[in-house]
N, C-alpha and C positions, 0 to 999 in steps of 0.2 A: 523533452523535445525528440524528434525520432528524423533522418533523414530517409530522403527516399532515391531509388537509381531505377532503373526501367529498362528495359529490354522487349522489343515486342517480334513477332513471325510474323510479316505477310508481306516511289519513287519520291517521292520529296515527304518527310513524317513534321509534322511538330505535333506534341502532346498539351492538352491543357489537364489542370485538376484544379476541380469543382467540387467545395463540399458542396453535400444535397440537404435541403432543410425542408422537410415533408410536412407540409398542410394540403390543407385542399387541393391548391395546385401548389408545386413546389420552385422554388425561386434559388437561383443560384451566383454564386462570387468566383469569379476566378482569381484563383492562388496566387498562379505564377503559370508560366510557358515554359517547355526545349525549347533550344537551339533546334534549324532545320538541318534535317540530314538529308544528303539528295542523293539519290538514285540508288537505293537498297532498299530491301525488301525482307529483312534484319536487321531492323537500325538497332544500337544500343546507344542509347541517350544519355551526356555526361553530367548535362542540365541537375540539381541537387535540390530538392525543394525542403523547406526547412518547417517542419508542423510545430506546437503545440499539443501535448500528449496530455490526453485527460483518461486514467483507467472507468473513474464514475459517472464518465460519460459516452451515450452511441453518438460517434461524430462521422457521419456519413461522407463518405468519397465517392466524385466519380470523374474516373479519367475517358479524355474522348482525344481519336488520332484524329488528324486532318492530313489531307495530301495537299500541300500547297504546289501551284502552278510555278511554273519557271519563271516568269515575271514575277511572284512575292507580289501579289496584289494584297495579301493580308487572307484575314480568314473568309471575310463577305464571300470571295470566289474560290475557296480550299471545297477541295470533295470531302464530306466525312467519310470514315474510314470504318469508325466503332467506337463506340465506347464499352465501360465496365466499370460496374457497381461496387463499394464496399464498406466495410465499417474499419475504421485507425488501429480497433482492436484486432481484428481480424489479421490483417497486416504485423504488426507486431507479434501476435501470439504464433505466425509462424515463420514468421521473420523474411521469408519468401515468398510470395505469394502469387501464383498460375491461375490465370483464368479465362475462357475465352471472351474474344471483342462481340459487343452486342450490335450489330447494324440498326438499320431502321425498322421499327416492327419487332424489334427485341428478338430477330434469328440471328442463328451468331452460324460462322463461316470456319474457316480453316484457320483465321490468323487467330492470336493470344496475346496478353501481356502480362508480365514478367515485373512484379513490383519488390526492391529490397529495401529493407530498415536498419538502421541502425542509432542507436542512443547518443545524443548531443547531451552528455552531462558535466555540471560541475565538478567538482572534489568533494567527493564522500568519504573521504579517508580517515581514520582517527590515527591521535599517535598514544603511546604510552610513554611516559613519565616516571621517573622516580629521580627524588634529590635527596641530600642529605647534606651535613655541615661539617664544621672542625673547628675550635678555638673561637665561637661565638661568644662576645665580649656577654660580659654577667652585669644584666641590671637589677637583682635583685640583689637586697641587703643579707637577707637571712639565710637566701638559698641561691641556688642559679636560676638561668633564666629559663623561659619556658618558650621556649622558641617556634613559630608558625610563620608560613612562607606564603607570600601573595603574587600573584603570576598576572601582572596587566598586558592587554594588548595597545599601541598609541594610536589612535584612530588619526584621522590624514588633519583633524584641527587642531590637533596637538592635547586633543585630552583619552584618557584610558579609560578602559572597558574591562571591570574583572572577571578573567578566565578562570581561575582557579585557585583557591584557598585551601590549603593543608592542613590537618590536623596537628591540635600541638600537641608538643613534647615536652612532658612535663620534668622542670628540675635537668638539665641537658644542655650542657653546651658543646654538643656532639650528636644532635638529633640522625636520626635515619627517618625520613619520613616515606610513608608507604605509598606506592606506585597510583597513578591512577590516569584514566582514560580521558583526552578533548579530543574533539573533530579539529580536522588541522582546517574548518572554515570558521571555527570560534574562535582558534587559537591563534592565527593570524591572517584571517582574510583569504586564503590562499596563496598569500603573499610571502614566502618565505625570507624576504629580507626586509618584512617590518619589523619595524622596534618594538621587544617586549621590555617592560621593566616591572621588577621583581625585586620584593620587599621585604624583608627580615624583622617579624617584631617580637619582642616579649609581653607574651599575653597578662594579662592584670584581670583580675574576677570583676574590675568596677566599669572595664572597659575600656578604661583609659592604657591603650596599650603602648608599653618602650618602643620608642624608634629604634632598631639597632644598626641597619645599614640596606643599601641597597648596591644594584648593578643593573649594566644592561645588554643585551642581547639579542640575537636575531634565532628563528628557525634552523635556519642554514648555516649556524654557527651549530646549535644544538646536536644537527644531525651529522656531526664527524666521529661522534659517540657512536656510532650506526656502524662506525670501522673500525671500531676498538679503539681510536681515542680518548685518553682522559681530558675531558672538559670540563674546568672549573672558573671561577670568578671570584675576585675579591670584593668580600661585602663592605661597600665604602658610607661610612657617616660623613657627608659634606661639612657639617658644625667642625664633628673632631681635625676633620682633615686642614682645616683653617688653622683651629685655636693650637694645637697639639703638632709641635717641631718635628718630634721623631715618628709620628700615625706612620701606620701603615695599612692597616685594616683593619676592619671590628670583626674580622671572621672568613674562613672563606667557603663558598659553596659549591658542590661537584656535582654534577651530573649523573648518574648511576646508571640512567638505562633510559634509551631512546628507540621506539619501534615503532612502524607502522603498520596502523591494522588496515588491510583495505575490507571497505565496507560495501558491499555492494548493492546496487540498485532493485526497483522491483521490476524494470526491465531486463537486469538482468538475468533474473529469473526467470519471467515467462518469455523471453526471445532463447535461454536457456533450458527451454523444452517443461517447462512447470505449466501442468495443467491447472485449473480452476476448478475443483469438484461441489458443484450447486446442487443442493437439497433442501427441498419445502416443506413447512411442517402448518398444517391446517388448523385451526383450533374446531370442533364441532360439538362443543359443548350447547346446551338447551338455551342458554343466556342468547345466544344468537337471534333467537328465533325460529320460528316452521318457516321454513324455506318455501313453503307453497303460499306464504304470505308476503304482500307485497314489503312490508314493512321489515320483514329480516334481513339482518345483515347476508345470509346466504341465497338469499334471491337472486333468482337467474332471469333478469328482465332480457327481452328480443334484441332491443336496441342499446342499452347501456349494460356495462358490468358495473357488477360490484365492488365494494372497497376491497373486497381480498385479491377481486383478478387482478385491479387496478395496482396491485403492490407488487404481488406476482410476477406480474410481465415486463413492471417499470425494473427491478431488479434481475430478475433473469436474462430479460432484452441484451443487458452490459453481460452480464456473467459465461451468456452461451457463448461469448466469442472465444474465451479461452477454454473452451471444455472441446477435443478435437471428434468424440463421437456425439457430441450432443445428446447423450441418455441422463436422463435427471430423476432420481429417486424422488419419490414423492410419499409423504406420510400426513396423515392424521390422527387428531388423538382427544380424547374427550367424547368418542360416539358408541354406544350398541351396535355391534356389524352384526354382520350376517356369517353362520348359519345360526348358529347358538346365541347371538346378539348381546354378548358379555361385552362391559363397557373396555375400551382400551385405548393407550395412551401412546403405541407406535404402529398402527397396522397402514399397511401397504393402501394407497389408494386407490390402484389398482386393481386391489383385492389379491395380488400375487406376491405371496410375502416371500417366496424364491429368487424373484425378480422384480422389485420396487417400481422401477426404471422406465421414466416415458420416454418418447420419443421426441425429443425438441421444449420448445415453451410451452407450444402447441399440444402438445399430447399432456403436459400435465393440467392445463385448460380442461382439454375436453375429460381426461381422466375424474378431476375434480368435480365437474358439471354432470358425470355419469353414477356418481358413487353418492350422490345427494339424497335421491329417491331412493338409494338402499339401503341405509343407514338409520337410524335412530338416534338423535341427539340427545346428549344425556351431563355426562359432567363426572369429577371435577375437573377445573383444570391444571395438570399435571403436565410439565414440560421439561423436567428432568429425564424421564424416559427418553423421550428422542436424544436429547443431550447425548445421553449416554450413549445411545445407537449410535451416532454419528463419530461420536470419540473412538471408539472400537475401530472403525475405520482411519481416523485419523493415525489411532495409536499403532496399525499397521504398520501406516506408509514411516512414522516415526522411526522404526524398525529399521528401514532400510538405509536410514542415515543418509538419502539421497534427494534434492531437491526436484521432485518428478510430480507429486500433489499437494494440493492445500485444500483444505474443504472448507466451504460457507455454506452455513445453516441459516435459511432463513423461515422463521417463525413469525405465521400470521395467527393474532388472538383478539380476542372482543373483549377481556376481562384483566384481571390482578391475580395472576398465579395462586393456587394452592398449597402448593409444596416448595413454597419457598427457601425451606432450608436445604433439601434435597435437590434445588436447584444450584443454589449457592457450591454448595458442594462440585457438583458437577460441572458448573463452570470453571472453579478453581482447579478442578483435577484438568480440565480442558486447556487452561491457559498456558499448560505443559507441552502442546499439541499442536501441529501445525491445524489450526482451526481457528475459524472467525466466527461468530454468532450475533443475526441483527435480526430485533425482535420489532414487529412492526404492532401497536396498537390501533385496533379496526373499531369504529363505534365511537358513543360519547362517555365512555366509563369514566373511574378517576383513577389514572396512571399514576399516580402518586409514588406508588409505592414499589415503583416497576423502576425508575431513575435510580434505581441504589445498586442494581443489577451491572447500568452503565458504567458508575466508578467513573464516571468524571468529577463528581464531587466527594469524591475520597476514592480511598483502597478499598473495593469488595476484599470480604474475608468467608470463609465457608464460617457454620457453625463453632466448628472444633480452633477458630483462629486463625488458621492460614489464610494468609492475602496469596489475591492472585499472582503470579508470574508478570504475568504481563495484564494490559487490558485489551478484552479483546469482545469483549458487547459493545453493541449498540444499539439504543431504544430510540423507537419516536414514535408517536401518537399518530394517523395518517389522519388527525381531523388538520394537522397545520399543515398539511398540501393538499386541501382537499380541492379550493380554489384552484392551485397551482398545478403545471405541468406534471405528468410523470416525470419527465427528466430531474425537475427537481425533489424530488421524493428520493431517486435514486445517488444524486449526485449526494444527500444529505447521509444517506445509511451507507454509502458506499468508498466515501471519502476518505476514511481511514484507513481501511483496506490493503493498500498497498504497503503503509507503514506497518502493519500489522503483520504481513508475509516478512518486510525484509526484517524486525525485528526479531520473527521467531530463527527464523536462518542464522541470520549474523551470530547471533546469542549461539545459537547450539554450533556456532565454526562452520555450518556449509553450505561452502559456497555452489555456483551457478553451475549446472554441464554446459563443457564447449558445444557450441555446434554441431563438430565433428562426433560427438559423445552419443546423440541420440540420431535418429531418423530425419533427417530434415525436409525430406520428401515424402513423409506421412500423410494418410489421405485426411482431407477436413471434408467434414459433412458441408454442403451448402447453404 
């Protein structure tokens, strides 16, 4: 969710805001209205409007001022004043956003508007955990008990939900069991004085586990541990407590260690100055086709693009908003270039291996569309290479231990990799990196073998064994949006994305820069 506030420069103001939904002709909803302010020429608007924040999607805004008349006849009779175009990302990625008001005829005048954000979120918080025991009654005959701890939350119909199950301690009726990590919205709804109840058993290999006792408790009980209190509970057996005159407990259990981790969002990231660094990686291997044939996938028809611009620009379209100069590396790999036309697997599209870097969506477009007729398509295809080019950069910014870039690679191919082990590899060295990699499949091949890359149906491993860190591929075939809009092409490869930044962050400890920390009046390309 993100809120907005408004300030504009130029006697009676209300503002509306219209998302823009662009076809042929474009049709628009109004959001919500300010309050009117009369007689200034400065208004600052307290009016709060409340969005819906999609990063894998362009969700186009546009605000328009009216002057309303002193009689408030409504807007039928308001002068317009201006409007101004924009995309949610846009807004967001710099958390303030200056632009000037467009009149009629799209000339814009002296006045501007003044748009701020900020994140309407839940509780992202985790806490940490650890408990341990004392004097845990012994239900075995030969030995002691093996004691494991079950951690319920009681949902509002009065049945529980399990949060967390410990490892048991085997032979111990003195367990220490070792720490571990819930979100305090699994852990109690955000509710810190629902009921948890926590259960004490003696494990059995047959599974038939001893009851040994239980207690119960709240959050907000837990977190007095947070001030050096010892907090503990006696573990009650209800049966024993009946049958048994002098019970007092079957054990009792303490509390060790209560923290919370805050976790933060991927807004707060990119409203904390984190750029988005987007780079496209071409496939121009021979399997394509002669591009001066109508039938190849690299045909450049008058009127329609191809599957690659069509991936291209559905993914960038989102990406440029958070990149502040909008220069986009661009490579290809798989072709014979020019001058010596030895085949290669990261060269510049450009042809400027100094400077990769197009100008916009647009310049890696025409970049792409220029380097066709120069080229020689040839093969294999090899997609480790880039990989690796791209992680070098990553592994930079890694370096500086500060959340300022993340890079997404994305890889357009018409085939099933070559170098598949040397891809694996490279992605698992990647998954170390603030990096994402979404590999789109172009044509009718069989991707079969390309889904393993994804690791949604298991742990990718390199070669040598190592599973990845994290996952952080994603594949899709663009024949299942081919029907469909770009937007959903993009919303599908892009989806993860944000989980994906705030994963790699939280894991390595760092967190978001204030506002105050970076430039906050940095110039954005238009």
């Amino acid at each position: 969710m993100a809120l907005f506030n408004y300030e504009t420069r130029n006697d009676h103001w209300r503002i509306l805001l219209l998302p823009k939904k662009l076809n042929v002709s474009f049709s628009r909803l109004i959001v919500d209205r300010t309050e009117v302010i009369r007689s200034s020429i400065s208004p600052v608007f307290s009016k709060v409007f409340t969005v819906d924040y999609y990063f894998e999607e362009v969700q186009r805004l546009r605000f328009e001022l009216h002057d309303i008349s002193s009689n408030h006849n409504g807007l039928k009779e308001a002068d317009f004043l201006g409007s101004m175009e924009c995309t949610l990302g846009q807004i967001v990625s710099q958390r303030k956003l200056s632009k000037a008001l467009l009149k009629q005829g799209n000339t814009s005048g002296k006045s501007s508007i003044t748009v701020t954000a900020e994140e309407l979120s839940g509780n992202h918080d985790y806490v940490e955990l650890a408990f341990s025991a004392k004097k845990l009654d012994d239900k075995d005959f030969f030995s002691k008990s093996d004691p494991f701890l079950e951690i319920f939350r009681v949902n509002d119909d009065g049945t529980g939900s399990l949060v967390h199950r410990t490892e048991t301690i085997m032979n111990n009726l003195n367990p220490v069991w070792k720490s571990f990590k819930v979100s305090l919205n699994t852990l109690c709804s955000g509710d810190q004085e629902r009921e948890l109840k926590c259960t004490v058993w003696d494990w059995d290999s047959n599974g038939k586990h001893d009851f040994i006792g239980e207690y119960q408790t709240t959050f907000k009980e837990m977190k007095a541990a947070m001030e050096g209190k010892q907090i503990q509970w006696e573990c009650i057996n209800p049966k024993y407590q009946v049958k048994k005159k002098n019970y007092r407990n079957s054990g009792v259990v303490m509390l060790t260690q209560c923290k919370i981790i805050k976790m933060h969002s991927f807004l707060d990231y990119i409203m904390g100055g984190c750029q988005i660094q987007f780079t496209v990686a071409i496939d121009f291997t021979a399997s394509n086709g002669d591009p001066r044939n109508s039938c190849s996938l690299h045909y450049i028809h008058p009127y329609q693009p191809n599957e690659y611009l069509k991936a291209l620009v559905a993914v960038g379209e989102i990406c440029q908003d958070y990149d502040s100069d909008k220069m986009f590396p661009a490579f290809g790999f798989g072709a014979q270039i020019p001058p010596d036309f030895k085949v290669s697997h990261d060269f510049a599209v450009n042809f400027d291996e100094d400077n990769p870097e197009c100008a916009g969506i647009q310049g890696v477009v025409e970049a792409y569309q220029n380097c066709l007729p120069k080229i020689q398509l040839y093969g294999p295809t090899n997609i480790a290479p880039i990989i690796q080019k791209v992680a070098n950069s990553a592994s930079e910014e890694m370096h500086t231990k500060e959340a300022m870039e993340y890079f997404i690679l994305l890889i357009l191919t018409d085939g099933v990799i070559t170098d598949m082990a040397d891809t694996r590899e490279a992605i698992v060295h990647a998954s170390h990196l603030p990096m994402s990699v979404i590999i789109v499949g172009v044509g009718n091949a069989d991707f079969s073998d390309m889904q393993m890359l994804d690791g949604d149906d298991g742990i990718l491993r390199s070669p040598k064994g190592e599973p990845v860190l994290r996952d952080i591929v994603q594949f899709v075939p663009f024949r299942n949006f081919k029907h469909a809009s770009p937007a959903a092409l993009a919303k599908s490869v892009l989806a993860e994305v944000p989980n994906q930044v705030v994963d790699y962050y939280n894991n390595k400890g760092i967190k978001p820069k204030c506002l105050s920390d970076f430039e906050s009046s940095r110039a954005f390309s238009p």
